[in-house]
N, CA, C and O atoms as CSV, one atom per row, in Angstrom:
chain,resi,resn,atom,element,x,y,z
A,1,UNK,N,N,198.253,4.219,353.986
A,1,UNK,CA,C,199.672,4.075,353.955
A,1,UNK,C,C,200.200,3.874,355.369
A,1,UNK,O,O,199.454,4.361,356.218
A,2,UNK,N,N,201.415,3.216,355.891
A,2,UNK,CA,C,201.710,2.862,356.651
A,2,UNK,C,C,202.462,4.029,357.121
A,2,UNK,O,O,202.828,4.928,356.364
A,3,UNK,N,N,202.731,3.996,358.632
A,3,UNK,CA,C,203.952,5.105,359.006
A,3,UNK,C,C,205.307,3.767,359.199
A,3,UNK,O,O,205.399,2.564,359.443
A,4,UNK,N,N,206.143,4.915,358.907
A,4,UNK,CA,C,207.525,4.115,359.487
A,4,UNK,C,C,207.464,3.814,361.203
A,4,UNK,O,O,207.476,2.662,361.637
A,5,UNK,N,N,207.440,4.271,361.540
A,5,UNK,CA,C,207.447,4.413,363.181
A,5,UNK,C,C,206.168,3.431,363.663
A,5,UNK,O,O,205.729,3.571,364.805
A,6,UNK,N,N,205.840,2.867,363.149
A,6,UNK,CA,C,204.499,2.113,363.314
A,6,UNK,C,C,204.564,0.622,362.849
A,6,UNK,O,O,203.965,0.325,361.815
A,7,UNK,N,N,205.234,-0.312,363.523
A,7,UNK,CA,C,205.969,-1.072,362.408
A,7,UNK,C,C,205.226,-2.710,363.912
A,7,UNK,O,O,204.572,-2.623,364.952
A,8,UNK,N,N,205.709,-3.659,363.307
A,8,UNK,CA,C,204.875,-4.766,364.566
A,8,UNK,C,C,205.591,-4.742,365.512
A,8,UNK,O,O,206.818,-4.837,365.528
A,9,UNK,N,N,204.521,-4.549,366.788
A,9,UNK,CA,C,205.203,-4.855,368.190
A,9,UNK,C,C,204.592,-6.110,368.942
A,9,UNK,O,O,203.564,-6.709,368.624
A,10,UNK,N,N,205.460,-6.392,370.032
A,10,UNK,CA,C,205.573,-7.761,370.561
A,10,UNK,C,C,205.759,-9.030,369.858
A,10,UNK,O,O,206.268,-8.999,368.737
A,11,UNK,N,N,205.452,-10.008,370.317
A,11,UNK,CA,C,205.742,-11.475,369.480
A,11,UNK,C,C,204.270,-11.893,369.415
A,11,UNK,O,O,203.373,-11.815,370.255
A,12,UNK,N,N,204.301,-12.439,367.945
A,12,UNK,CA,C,203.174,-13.651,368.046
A,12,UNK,C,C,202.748,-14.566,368.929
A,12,UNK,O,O,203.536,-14.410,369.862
A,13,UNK,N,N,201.766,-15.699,369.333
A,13,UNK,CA,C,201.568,-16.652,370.144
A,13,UNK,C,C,201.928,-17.077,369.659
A,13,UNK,O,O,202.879,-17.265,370.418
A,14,UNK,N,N,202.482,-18.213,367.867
A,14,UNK,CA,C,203.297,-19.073,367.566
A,14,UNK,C,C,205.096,-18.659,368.202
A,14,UNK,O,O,205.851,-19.525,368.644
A,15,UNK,N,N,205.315,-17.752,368.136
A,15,UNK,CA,C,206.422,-17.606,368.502
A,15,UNK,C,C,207.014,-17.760,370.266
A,15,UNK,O,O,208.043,-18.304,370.667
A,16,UNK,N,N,205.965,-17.083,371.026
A,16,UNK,CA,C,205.997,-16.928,371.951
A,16,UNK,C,C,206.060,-18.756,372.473
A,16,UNK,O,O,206.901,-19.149,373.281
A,17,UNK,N,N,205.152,-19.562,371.917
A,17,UNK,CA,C,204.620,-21.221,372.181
A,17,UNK,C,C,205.889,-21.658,371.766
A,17,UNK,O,O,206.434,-22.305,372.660
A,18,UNK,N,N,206.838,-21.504,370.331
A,18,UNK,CA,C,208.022,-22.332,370.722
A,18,UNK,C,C,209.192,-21.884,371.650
A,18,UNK,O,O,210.050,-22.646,372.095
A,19,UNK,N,N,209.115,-20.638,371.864
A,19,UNK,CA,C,210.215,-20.491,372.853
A,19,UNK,C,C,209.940,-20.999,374.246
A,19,UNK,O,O,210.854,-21.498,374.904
A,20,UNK,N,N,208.730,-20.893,374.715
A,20,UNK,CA,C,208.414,-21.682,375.896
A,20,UNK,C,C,208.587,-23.032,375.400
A,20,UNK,O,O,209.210,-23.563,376.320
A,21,UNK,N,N,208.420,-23.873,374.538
A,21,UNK,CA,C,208.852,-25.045,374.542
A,21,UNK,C,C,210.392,-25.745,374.522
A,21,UNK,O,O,210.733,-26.810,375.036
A,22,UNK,N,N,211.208,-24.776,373.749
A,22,UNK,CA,C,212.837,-24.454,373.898
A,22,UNK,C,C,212.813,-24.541,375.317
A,22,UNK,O,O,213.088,-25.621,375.840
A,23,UNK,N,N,212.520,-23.549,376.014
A,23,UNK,CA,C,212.669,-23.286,377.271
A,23,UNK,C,C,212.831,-24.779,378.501
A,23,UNK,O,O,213.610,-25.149,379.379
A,24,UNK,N,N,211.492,-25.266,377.823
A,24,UNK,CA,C,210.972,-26.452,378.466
A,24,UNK,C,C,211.810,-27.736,378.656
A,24,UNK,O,O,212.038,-28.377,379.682
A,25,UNK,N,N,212.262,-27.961,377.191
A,25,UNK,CA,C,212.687,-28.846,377.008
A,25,UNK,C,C,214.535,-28.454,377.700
A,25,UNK,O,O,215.091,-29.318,378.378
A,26,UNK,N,N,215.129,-27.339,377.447
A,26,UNK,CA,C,216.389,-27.009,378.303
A,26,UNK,C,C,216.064,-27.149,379.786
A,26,UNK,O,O,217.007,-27.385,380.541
A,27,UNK,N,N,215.099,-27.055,380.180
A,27,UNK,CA,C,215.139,-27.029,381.526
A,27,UNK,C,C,214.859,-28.972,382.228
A,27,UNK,O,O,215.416,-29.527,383.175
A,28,UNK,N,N,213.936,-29.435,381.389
A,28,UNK,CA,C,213.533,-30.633,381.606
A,28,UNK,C,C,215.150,-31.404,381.553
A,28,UNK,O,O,215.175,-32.257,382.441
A,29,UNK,N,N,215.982,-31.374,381.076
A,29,UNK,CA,C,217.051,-31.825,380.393
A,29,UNK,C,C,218.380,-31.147,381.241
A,29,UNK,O,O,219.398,-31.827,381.114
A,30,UNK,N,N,218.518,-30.050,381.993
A,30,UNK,CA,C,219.149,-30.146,382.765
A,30,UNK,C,C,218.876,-30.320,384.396
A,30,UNK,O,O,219.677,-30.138,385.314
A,31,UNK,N,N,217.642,-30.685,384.449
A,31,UNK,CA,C,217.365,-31.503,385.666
A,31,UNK,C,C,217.675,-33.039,385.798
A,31,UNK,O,O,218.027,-33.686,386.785
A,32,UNK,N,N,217.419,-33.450,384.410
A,32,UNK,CA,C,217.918,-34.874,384.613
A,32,UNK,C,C,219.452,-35.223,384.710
A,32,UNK,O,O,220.019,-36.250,385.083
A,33,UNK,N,N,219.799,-34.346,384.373
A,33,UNK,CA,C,221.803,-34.202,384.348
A,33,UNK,C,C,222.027,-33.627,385.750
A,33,UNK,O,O,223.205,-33.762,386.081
A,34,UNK,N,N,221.453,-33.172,386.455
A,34,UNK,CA,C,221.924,-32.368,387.250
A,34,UNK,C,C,221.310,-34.103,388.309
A,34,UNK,O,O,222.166,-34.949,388.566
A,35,UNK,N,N,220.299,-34.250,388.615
A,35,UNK,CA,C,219.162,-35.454,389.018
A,35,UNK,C,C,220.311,-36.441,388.939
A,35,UNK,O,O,220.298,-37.042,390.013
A,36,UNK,N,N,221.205,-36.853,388.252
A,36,UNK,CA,C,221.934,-38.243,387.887
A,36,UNK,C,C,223.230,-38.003,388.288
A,36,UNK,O,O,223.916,-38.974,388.608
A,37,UNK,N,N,223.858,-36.502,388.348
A,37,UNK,CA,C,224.637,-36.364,389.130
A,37,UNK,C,C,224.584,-36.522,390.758
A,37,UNK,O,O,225.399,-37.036,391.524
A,38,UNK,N,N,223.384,-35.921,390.991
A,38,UNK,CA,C,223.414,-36.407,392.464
A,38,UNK,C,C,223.278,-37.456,392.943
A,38,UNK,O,O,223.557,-37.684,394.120
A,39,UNK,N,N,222.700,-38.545,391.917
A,39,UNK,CA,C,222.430,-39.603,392.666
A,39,UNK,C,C,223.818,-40.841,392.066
A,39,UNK,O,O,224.043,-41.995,392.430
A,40,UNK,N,N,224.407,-40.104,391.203
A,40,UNK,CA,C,225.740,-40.567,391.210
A,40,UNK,C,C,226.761,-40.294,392.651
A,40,UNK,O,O,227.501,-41.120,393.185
A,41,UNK,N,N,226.541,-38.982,393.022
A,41,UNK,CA,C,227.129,-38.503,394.109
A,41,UNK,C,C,226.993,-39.647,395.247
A,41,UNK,O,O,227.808,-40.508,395.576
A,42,UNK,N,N,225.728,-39.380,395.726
A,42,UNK,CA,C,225.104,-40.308,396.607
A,42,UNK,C,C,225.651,-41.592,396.696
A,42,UNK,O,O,226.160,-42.006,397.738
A,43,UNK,N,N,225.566,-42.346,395.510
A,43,UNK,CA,C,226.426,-44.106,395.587
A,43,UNK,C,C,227.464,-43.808,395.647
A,43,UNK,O,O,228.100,-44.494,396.447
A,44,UNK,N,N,228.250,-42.731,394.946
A,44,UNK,CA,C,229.962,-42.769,395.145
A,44,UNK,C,C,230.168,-42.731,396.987
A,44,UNK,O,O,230.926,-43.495,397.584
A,45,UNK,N,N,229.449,-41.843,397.543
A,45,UNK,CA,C,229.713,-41.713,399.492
A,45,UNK,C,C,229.136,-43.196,399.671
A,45,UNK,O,O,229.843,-43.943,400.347
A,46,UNK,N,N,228.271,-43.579,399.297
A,46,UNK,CA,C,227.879,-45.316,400.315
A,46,UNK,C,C,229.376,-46.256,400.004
A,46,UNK,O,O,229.897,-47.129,400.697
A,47,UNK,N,N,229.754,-45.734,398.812
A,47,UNK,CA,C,230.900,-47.014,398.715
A,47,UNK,C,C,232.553,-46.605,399.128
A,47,UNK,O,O,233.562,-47.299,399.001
A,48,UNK,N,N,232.407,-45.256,399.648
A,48,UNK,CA,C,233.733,-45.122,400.045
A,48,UNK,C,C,233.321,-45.094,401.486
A,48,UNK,O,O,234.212,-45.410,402.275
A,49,UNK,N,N,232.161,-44.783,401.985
A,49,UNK,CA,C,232.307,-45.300,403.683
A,49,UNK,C,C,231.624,-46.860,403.720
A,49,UNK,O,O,231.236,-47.217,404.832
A,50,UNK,N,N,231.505,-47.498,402.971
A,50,UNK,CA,C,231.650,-49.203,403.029
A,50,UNK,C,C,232.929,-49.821,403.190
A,50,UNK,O,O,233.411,-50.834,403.698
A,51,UNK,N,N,233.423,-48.411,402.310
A,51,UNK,CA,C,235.083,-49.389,402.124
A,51,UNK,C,C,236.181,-49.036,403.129
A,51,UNK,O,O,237.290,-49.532,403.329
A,52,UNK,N,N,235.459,-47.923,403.751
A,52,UNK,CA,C,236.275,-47.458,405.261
A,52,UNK,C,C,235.573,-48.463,406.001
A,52,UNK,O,O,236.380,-49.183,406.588
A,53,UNK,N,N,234.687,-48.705,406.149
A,53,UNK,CA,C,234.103,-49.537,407.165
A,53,UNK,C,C,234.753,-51.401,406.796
A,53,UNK,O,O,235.049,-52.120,407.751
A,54,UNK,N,N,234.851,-51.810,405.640
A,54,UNK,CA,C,235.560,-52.932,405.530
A,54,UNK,C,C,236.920,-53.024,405.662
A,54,UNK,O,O,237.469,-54.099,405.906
A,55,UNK,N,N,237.763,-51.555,405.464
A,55,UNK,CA,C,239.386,-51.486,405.481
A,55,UNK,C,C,239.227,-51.406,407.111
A,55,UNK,O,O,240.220,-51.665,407.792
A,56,UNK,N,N,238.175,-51.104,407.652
A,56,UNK,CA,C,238.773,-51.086,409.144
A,56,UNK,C,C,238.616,-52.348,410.002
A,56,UNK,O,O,239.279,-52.588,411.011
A,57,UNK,N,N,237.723,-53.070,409.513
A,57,UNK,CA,C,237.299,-54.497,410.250
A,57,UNK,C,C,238.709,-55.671,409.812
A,57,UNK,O,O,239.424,-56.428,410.469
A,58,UNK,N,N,238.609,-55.342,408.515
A,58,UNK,CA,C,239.990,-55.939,408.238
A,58,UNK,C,C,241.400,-55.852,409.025
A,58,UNK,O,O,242.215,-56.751,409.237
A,59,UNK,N,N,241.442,-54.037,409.513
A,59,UNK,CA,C,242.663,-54.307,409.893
A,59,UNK,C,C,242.247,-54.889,411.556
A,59,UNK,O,O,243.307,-54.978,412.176
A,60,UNK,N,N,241.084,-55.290,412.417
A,60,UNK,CA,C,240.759,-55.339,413.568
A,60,UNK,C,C,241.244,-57.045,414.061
A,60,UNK,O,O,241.322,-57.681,415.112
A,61,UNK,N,N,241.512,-57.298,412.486
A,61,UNK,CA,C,241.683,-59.217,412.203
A,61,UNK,C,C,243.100,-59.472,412.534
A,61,UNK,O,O,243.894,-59.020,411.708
A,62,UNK,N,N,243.662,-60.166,413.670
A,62,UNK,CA,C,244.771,-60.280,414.257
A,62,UNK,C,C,244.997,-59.601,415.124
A,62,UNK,O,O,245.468,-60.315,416.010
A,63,UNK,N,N,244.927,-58.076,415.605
A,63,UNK,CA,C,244.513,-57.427,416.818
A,63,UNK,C,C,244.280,-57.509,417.676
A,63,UNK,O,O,244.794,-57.968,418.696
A,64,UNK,N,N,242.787,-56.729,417.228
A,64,UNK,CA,C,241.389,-56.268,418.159
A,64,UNK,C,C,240.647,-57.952,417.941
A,64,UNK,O,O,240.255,-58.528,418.956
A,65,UNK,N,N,240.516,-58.598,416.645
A,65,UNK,CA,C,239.972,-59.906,416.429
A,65,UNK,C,C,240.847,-60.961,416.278
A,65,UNK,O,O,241.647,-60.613,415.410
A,66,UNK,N,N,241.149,-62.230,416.728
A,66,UNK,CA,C,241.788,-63.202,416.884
A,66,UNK,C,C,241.960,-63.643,415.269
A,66,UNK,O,O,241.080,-63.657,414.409
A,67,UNK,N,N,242.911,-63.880,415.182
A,67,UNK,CA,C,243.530,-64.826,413.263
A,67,UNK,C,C,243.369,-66.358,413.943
A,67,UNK,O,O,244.240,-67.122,414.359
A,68,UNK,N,N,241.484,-66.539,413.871
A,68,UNK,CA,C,241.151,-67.805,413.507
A,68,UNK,C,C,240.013,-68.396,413.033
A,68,UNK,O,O,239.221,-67.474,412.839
A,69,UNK,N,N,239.710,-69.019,412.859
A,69,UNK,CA,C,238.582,-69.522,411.612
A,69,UNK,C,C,237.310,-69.227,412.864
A,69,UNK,O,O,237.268,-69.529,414.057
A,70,UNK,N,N,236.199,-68.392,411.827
A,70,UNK,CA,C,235.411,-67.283,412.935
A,70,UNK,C,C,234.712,-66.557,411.829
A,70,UNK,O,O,235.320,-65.855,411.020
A,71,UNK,N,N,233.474,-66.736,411.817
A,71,UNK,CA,C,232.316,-65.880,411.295
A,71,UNK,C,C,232.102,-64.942,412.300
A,71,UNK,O,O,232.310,-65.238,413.477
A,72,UNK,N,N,231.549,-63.400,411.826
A,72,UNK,CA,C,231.247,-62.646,412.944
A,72,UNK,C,C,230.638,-61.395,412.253
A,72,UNK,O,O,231.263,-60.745,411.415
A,73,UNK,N,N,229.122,-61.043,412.741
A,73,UNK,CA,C,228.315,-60.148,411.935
A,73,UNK,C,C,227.791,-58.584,412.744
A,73,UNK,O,O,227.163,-58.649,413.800
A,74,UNK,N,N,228.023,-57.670,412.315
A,74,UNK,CA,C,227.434,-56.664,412.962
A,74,UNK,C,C,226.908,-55.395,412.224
A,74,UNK,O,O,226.946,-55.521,411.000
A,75,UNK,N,N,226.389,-54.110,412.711
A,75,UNK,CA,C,226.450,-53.058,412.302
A,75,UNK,C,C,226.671,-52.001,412.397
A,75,UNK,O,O,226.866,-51.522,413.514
A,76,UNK,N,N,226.725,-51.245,411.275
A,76,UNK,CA,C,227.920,-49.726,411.513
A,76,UNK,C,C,226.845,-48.667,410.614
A,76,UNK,O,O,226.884,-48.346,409.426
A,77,UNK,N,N,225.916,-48.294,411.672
A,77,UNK,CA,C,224.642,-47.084,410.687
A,77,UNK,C,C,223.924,-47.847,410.227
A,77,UNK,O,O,223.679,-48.848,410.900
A,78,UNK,N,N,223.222,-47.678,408.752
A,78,UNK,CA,C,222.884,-48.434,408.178
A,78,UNK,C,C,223.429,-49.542,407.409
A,78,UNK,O,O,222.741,-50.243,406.667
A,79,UNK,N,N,224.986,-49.723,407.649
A,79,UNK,CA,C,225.300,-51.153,406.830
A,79,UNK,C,C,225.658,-51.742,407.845
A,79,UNK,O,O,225.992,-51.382,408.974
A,80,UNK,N,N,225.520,-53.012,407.161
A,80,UNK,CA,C,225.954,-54.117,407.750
A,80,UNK,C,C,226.931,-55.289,407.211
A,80,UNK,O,O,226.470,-55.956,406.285
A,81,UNK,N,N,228.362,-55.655,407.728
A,81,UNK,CA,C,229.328,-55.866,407.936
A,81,UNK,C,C,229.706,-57.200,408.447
A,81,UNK,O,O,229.470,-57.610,409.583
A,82,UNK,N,N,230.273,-57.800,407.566
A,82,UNK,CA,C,230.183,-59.945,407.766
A,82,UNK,C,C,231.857,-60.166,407.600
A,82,UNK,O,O,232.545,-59.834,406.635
A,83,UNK,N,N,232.358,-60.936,409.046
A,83,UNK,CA,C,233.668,-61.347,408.598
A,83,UNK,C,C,233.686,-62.877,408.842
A,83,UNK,O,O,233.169,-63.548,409.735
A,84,UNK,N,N,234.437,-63.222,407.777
A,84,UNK,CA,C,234.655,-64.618,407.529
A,84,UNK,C,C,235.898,-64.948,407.305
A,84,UNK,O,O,236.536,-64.695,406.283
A,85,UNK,N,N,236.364,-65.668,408.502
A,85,UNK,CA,C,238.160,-65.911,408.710
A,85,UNK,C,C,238.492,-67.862,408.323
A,85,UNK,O,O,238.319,-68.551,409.329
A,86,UNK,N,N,238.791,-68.432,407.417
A,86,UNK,CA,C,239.095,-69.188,407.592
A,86,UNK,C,C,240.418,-69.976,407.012
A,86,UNK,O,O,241.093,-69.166,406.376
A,87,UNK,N,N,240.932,-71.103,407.018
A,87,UNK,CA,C,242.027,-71.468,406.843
A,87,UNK,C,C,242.467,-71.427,405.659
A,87,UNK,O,O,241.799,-72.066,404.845
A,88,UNK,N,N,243.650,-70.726,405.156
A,88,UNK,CA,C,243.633,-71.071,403.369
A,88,UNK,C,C,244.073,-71.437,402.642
A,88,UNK,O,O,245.296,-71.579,402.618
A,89,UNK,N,N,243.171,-71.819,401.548
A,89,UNK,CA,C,243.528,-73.201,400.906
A,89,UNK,C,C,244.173,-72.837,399.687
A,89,UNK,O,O,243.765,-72.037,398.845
A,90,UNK,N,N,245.365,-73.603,399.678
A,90,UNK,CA,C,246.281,-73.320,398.347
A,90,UNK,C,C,245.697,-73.778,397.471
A,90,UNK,O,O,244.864,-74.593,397.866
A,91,UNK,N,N,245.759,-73.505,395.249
A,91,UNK,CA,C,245.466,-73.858,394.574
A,91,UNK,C,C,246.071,-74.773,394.489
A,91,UNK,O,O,245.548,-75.873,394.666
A,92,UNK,N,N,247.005,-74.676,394.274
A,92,UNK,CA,C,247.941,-76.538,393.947
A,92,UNK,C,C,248.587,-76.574,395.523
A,92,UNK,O,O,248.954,-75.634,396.228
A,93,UNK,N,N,248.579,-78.072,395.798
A,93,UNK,CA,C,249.537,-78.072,397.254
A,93,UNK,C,C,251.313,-77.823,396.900
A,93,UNK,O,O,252.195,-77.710,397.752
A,94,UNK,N,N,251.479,-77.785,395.480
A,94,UNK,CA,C,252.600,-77.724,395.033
A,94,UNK,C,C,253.265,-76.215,395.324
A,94,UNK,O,O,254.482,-76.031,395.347
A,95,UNK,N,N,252.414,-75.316,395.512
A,95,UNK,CA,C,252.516,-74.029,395.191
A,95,UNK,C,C,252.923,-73.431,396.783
A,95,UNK,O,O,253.549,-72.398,397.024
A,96,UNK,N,N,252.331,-74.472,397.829
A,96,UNK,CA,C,252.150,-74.033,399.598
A,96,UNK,C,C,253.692,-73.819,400.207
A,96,UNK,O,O,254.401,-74.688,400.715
A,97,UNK,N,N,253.999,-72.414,400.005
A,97,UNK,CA,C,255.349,-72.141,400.908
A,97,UNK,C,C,255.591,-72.722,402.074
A,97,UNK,O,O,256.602,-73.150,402.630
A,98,UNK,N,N,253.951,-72.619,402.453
A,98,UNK,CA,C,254.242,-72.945,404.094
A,98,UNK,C,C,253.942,-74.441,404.622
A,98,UNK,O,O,252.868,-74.883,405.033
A,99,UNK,N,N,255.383,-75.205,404.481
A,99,UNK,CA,C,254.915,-76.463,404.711
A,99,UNK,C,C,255.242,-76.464,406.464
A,99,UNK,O,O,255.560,-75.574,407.252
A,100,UNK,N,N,254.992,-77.889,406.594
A,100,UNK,CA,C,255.231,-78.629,407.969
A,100,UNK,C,C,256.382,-77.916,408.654
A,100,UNK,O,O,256.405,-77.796,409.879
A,101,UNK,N,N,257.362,-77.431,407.846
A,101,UNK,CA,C,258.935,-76.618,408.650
A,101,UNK,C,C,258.877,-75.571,408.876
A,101,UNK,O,O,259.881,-74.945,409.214
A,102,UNK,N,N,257.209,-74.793,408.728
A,102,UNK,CA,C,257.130,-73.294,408.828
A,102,UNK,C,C,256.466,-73.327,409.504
A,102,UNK,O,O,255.517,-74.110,409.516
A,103,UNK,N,N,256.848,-72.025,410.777
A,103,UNK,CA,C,255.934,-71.660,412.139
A,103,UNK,C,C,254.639,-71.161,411.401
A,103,UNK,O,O,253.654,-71.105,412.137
A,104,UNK,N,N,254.483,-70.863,410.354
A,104,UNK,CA,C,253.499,-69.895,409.788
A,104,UNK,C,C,252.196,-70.783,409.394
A,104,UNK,O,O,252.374,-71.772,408.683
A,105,UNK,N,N,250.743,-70.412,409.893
A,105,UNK,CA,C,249.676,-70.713,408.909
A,105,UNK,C,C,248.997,-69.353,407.907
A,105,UNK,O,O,249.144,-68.163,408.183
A,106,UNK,N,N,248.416,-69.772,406.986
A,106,UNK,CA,C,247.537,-69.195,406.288
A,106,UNK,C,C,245.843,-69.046,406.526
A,106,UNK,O,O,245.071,-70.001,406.609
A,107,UNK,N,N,245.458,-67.542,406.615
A,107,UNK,CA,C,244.343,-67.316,406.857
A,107,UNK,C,C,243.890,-66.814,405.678
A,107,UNK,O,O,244.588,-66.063,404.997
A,108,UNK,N,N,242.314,-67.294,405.228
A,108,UNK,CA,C,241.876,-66.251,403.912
A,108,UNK,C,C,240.828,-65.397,405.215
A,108,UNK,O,O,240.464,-65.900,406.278
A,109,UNK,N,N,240.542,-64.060,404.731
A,109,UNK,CA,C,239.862,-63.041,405.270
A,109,UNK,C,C,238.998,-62.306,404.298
A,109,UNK,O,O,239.386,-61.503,403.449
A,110,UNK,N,N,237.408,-62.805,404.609
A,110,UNK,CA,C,236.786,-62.001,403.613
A,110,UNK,C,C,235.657,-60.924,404.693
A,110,UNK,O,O,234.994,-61.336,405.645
A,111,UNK,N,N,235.718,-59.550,404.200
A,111,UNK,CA,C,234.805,-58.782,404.623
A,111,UNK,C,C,234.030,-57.918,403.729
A,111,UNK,O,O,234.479,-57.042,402.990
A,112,UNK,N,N,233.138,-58.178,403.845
A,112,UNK,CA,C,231.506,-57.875,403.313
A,112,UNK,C,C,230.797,-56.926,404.234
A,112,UNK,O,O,230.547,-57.066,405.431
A,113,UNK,N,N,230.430,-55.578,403.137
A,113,UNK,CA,C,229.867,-54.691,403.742
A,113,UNK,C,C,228.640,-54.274,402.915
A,113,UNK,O,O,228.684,-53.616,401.875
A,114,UNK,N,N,227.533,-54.753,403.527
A,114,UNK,CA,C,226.275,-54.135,402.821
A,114,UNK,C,C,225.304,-53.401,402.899
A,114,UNK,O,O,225.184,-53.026,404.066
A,115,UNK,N,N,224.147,-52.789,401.922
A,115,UNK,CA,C,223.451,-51.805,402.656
A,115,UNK,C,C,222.668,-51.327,401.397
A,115,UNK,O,O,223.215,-51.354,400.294
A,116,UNK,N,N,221.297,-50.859,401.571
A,116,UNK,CA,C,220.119,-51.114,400.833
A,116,UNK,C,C,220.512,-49.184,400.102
A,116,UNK,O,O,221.121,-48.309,400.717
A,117,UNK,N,N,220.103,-49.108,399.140
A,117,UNK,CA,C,220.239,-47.946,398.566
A,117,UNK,C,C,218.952,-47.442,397.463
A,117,UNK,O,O,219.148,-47.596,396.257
A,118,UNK,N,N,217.901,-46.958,397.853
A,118,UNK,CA,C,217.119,-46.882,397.250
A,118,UNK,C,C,216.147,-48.099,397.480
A,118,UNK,O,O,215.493,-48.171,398.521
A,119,UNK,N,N,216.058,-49.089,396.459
A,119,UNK,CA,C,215.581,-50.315,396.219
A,119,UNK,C,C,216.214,-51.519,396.050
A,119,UNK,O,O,215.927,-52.706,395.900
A,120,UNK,N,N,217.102,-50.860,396.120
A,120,UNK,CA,C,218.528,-52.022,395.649
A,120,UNK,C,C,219.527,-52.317,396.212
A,120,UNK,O,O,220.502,-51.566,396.217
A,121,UNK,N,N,219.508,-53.435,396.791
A,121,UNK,CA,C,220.923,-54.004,397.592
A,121,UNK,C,C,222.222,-53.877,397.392
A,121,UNK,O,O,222.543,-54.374,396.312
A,122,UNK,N,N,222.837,-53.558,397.802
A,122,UNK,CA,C,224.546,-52.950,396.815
A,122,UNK,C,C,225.624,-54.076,398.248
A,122,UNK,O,O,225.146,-54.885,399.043
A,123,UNK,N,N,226.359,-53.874,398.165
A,123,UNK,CA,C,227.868,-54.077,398.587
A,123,UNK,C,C,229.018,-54.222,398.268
A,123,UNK,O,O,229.443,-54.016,397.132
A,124,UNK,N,N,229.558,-54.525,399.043
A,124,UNK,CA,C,231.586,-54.215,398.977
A,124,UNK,C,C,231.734,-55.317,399.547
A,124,UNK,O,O,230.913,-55.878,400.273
A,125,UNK,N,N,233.272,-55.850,399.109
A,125,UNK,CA,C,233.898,-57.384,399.751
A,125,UNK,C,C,235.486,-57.059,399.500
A,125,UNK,O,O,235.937,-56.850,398.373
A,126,UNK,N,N,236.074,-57.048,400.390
A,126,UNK,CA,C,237.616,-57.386,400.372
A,126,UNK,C,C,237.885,-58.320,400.601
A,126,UNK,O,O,237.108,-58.859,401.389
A,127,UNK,N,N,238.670,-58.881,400.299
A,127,UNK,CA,C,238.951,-60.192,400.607
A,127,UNK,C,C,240.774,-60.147,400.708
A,127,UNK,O,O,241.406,-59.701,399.751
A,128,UNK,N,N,241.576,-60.716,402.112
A,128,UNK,CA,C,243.090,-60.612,402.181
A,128,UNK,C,C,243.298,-62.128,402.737
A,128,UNK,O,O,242.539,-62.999,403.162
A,129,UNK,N,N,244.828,-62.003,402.504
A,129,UNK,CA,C,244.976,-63.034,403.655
A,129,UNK,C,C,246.382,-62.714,404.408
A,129,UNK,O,O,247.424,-62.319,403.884
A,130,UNK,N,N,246.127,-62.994,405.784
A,130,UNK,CA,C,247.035,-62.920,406.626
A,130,UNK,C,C,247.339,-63.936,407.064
A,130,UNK,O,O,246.571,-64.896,407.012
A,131,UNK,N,N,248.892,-64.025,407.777
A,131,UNK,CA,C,249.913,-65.268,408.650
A,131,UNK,C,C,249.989,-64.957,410.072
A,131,UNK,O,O,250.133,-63.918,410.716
A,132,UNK,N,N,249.878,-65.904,410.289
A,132,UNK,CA,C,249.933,-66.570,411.927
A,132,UNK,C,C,250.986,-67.450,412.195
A,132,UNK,O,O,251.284,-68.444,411.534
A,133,UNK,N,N,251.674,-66.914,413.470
A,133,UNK,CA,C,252.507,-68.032,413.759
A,133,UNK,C,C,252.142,-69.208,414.477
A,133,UNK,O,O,251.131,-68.953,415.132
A,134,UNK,N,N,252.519,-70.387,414.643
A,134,UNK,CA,C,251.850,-71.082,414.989
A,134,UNK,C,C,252.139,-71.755,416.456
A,134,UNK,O,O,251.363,-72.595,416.914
């Protein structure tokens, strides 16, 4: 006959084998969430200091850099940073405010900021245009 007080102790190895696998699989599964956040993190900082680094070359255009048709390439850390200034061209000539009676020309301004991330080439491009008097 059995005693009361004598009843099963500890866990089985079937039992014990799926909770380590529970275990396993929660843990495997918030590494990859946690893993994709950071490397979400990571691209979100390359593209807001790309885009400081292109909002600032931009504003250097008329300045610090002459408003005139002018390629010009350099680097800032690991990216690297392309400005391309040239004259700009209206879609319809119908549409061009700035005719022959205006001191003013039109510049298009594109800046390109790039930079390798992992394996993979990424970048940023603003593109403005600014007036010149003439």
């Amino acid at each position: 006959m059995k005693n009361v007080g004598q009843g099963q102790r500890g866990f089985s190895l079937m039992e014990i084998l799926v909770a380590f696998s529970i275990l396993s699989i929660s843990i495997g599964t918030l590494l990859t969430v946690f893993g994709q956040g950071l490397r979400t993190a990571a691209a979100s900082r390359h593209y807001s200091e790309a885009a400081v680094i292109a909002e600032s070359r931009l504003a250097e255009v008329g300045s610090l850099r002459p408003l005139e048709s002018s390629q010009e390439q350099g680097e800032s850390g690991h990216y690297q940073w392309e400005i391309t200034i040239e004259p700009y061209t209206w879609p319809e000539e119908d549409l061009n405010p700035l005719d022959a009676s205006t001191a003013l020309t039109a510049f298009s301004i594109d800046v390109k900021v790039s930079w390798v991330q992992g394996a993979k080439a990424q970048f940023i491009s603003i593109e403005s245009i600014k007036l010149k008097g003439k």
